[in-house]
N, C-alpha and C positions, 0 to 999 in steps of 0.2 A: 394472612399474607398470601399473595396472589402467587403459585408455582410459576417460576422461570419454564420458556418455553424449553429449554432445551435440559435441564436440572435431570441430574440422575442418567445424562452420558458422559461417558466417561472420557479423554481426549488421549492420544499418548501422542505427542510432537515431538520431534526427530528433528525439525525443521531449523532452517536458517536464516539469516539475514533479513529480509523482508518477505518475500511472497510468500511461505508458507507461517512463518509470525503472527501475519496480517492473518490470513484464513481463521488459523487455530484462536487468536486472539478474539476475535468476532464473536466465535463459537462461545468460547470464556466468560463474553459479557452477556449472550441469552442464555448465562446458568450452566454450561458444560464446564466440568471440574477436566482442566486441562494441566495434563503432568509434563510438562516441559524435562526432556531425560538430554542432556546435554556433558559433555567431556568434562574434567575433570581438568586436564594438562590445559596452559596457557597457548602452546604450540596448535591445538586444534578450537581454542574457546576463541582463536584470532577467524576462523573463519563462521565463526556466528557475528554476533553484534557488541555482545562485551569489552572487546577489543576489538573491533574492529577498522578503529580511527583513532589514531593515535591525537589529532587535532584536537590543541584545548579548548575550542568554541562546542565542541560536542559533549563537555563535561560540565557539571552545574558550575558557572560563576567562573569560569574559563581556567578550572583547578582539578587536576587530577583526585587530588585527597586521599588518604586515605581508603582501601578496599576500592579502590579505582575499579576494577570487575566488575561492580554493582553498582556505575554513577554512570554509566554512557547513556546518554539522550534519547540515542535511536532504541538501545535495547529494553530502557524505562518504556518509551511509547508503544514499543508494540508486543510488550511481553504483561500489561495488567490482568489481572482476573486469571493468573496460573500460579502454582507450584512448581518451586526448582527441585530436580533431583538427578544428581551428580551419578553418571555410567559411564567408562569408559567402553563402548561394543568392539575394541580392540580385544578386550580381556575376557576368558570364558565365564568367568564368575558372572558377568556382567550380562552375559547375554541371559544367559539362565535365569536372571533377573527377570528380564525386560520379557522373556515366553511366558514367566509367571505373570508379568502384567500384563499382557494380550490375554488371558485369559479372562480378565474380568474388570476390559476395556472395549469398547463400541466402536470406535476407528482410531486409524496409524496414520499420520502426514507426516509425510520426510520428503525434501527435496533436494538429498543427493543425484549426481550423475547416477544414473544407470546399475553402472557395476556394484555401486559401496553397498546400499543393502543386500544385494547377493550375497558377496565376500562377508559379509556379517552371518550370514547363515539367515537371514529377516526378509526374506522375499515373501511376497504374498500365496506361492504357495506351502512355505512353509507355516506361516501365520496361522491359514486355512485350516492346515491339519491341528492346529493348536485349539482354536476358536471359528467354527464353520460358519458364524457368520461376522465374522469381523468384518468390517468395513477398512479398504488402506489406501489412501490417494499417494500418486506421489507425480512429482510436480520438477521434472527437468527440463533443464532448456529446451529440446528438441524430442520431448516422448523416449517413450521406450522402445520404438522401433525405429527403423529406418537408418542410413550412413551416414548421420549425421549424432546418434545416439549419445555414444557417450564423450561428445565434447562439452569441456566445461561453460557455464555461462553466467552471466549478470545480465542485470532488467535492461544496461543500457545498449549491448551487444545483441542482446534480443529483439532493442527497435529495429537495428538496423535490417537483418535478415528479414522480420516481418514486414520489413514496407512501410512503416511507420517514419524512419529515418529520412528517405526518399522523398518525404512528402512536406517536409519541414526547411526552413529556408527561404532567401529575397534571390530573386534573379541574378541570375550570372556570378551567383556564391554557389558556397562548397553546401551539401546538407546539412544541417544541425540535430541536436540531440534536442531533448523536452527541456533536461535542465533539471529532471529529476532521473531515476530507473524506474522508467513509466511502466516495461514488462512488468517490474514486481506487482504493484497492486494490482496490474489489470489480472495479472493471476492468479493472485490471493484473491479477488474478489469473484471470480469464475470456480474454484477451487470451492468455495460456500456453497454456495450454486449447486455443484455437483456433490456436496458431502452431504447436502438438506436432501437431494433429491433421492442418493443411496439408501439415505436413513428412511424416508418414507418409502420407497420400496421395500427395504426390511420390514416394516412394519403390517407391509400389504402381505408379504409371500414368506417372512421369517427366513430369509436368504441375505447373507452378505453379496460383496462386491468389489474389485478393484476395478481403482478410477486412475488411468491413465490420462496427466493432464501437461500435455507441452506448452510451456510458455511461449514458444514463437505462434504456435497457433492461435494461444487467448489474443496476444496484441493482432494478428494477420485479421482475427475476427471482427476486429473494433476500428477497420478501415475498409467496411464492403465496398463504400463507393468505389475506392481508386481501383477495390479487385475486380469488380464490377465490369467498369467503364473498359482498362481494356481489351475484355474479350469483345465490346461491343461495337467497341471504334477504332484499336489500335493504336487507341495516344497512352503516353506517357502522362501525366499531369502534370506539369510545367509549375518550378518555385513560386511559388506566389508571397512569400514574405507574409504582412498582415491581411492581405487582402483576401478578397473571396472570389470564388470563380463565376456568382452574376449579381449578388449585392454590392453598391455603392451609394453613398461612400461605408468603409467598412476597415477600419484600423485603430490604429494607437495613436493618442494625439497628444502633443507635450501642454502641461496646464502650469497654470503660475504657482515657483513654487519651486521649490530644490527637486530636480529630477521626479516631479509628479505627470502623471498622465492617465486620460476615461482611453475607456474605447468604448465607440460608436461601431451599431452596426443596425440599417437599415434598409430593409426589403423591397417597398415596395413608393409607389407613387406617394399613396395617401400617408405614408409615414416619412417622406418627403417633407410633403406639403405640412404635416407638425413639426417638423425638425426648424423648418422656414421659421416659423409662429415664433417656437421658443427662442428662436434668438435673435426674433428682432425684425425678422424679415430684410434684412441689406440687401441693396442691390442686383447684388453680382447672383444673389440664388433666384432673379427671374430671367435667367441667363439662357438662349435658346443652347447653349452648351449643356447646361444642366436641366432641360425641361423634363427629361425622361429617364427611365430605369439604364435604357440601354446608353444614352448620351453621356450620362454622368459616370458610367461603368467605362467609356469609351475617352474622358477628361480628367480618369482618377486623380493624375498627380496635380492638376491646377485644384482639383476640388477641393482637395488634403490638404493646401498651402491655405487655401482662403478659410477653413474649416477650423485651420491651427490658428488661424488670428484670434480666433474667438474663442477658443479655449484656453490659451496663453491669458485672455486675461481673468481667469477664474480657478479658482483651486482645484484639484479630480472628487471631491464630495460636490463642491457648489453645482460643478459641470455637469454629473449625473443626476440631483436633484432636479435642476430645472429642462431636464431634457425625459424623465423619468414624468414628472407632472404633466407634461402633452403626450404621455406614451411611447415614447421613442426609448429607445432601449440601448441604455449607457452606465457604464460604471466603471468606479472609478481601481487602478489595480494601484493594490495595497500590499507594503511590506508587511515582515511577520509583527511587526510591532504594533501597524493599523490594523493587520486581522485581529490580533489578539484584544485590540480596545475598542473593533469597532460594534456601534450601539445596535444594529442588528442582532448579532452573532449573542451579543452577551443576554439580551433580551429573550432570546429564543435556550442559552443556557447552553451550548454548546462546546465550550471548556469547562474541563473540569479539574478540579484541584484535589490533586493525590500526592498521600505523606508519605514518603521513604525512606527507610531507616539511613540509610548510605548520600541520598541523594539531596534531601531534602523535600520540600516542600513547592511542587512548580504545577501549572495548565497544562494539561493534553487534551488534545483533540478529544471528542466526544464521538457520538455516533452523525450522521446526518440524517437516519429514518428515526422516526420517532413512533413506534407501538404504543397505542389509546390503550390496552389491557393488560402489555406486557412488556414492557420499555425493558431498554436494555439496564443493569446496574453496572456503578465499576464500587468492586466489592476489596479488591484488593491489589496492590503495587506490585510492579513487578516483584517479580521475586529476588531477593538474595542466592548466587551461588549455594546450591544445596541446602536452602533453607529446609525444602520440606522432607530431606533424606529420609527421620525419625517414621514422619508421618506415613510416608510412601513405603517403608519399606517393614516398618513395624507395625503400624494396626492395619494394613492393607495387607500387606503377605506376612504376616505374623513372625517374622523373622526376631530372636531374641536379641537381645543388647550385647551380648557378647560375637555374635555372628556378624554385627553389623559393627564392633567394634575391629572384627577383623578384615573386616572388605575397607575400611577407611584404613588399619595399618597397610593395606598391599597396595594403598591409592587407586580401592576402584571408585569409591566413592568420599567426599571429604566437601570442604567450605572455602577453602583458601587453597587456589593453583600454585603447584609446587615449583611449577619450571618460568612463571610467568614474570614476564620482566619488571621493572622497577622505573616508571619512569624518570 
């Protein structure tokens, strides 16, 4: 059997909600045994993912059920291919735990503000002196430096500050948000990036490393244009809604069909001149309004009216297929019920079906790169609250059964949240 690229590091996540989940999880699936060490009390597992939505559409089958801690959506998705093991790092038992696991762990991700691993006594140089080359990322809204430090943050508070907010929106409206917390993954997915590239530096010089990684930075990084432009012109970049700033036509068009719509977007003359072809060639597109890049860019909303005639009369798959066969580049946008059935996606094998003891049986998301020698697995479901206590705390730091039955009577460690509500 072919070794996991990453098999034999060891993960310790501290992490929350989504962007460091996302990081740590990634890790998980190219073989890193990721010990997810998370609170014990219900009062602090609210600001992870286990509870962190009380909304029954987030729970399998729109039902809390029983062991509800272990059925939330979000925390199945981004918590597979790790180990649960219950620490309060309020309590000193606990910490003295977690020093024994840096010992003969390879990197730390926790994306508290600033102060909290301080106050824990778990700063990176304390770590250092425990295990000199640990690896420890840590992942708050605004870095570890600067007057902005330790304010708290979410991925969607993060667009705004990065300029990402700014840039979303139709004219003479208010700005909008993604519609997701786009900060998260853009920096859980920056956060790999830099834990790949720690680990192979240790590998060159046998030196750890902290990785200071600010979420408003990762999103400010993933819009150079707008930072770009300007120092170079002094403009603003003005709402543009679906539009683009020199493709036309280039939006969202409504197609026949309950709230269905493609979007269309093309560049150039010659992909004009096939857009014509596919449908038919009418009229109105040998229009000296529309002859050129710049004319059609300069008529967008006559274009977009005539454009929605002919999409209205065809569904958002028919509309992309026949706009897709002359090259023109259309597709059609798909709720989660179309992603989930459509024959691309399933074809290429990118959900995948994992069993849960608490949750059941449902699709998640897979990976989107696909490794020819070392593809990623998903080897195991999220975890159960403190499922892997025994495992983590007994054949890893050899701790007896009797020790470990006393750290579960003081509630440092246990399976079932003492203080967590009912819904």
């Amino acid at each position: 059997m072919t070794k996991m690229p990453l098999e034999g590091v060891r993960v310790l996540d501290v992490s929350r909600v989504w962007a460091g989940p996302l990081l740590t999880r990634l890790l998980g699936d190219f073989g890193a045994e990721v010990i997810k060490v998370e609170p014990l009390f219900g009062r602090r597992l609210v600001s992870g993912t286990r509870t962190l939505s009380r909304v029954l559409p987030d729970f399998p089958n729109g039902q809390f059920g029983e062991r509800h801690w272990n059925r939330h959506g979000m925390f199945n998705d981004l918590n597979r291919n790790k180990l649960s093991l219950t620490l309060d790092l309020s309590m000193p038992p606990a910490i003295e735990i977690f020093k024994k696991l840096v010992k003969i762990s390879d990197i730390v991700v926790e994306n508290y503000t600033p102060r909290v691993m301080s106050n824990f006594g778990l700063d990176y140089p304390v770590l250092k002196q425990i295990k000199e080359d640990i690896i420890m990322i840590s992942m708050p809204g605004y870095g570890m430096t600067g007057p902005y430090r330790d304010y708290p943050a979410f991925g969607t508070n993060i667009e705004g500050i990065a300029g990402l907010t700014s840039l979303m929106g139709y004219p003479g409206g208010p700005p909008n948000l993604l519609g997701i917390a786009g900060g998260d993954p853009i920096s859980g997915l920056h956060g790999v990036s830099a834990v790949l590239v720690a680990l192979w530096h240790r590998d060159l010089t046998g030196k750890g490393q902290y990785i200071d990684l600010a979420m408003s930075e990762a999103v400010a990084s993933v819009i150079g244009e707008a930072l770009v432009g300007y120092p170079l012109n002094k403009r603003i970049p003005p709402l543009m809604g679906n539009r683009h700033p020199h493709m036309a036509p280039h939006g969202c068009y409504r197609c026949k069909g309950n709230d269905m719509w493609v979007v269309i977007a093309i560049s150039s003359d010659e992909e004009w001149r096939a857009f014509c072809q596919a449908i038919g060639s009418p009229p109105w597109t040998r229009n000296a309004r529309f002859a050129d890049q710049l004319s059609r860019w300069e008529n967008q909303d006559e274009l977009d009216g005539l454009i929605q005639e002919w999409t209205l009369q065809r569904d958002h798959y028919e509309a992309m297929h026949i706009l897709q066969a002359a090259g023109v580049a259309g597709g059609p946008v798909l709720t989660g019920m179309e992603i989930l059935n459509d024959p691309h996606l399933k074809e290429r094998n990118f959900f995948v079906e994992i069993a849960h003891p608490d949750a059941g049986i449902h699709p998640y998301a897979g990976l989107p790169v696909k490794l020819s020698e070392t593809p990623a697995t998903f080897r195991l479901p999220a975890p159960c609250l403190g499922e892997h206590n025994e495992y983590v705390l007994g054949q890893l730091l050899g701790l007896s059964k009797e020790e470990m039955a006393q750290l579960e009577q003081s509630k440092v460690i246990g399976t079932v949240p003492p203080d967590i509500d009912t819904p």
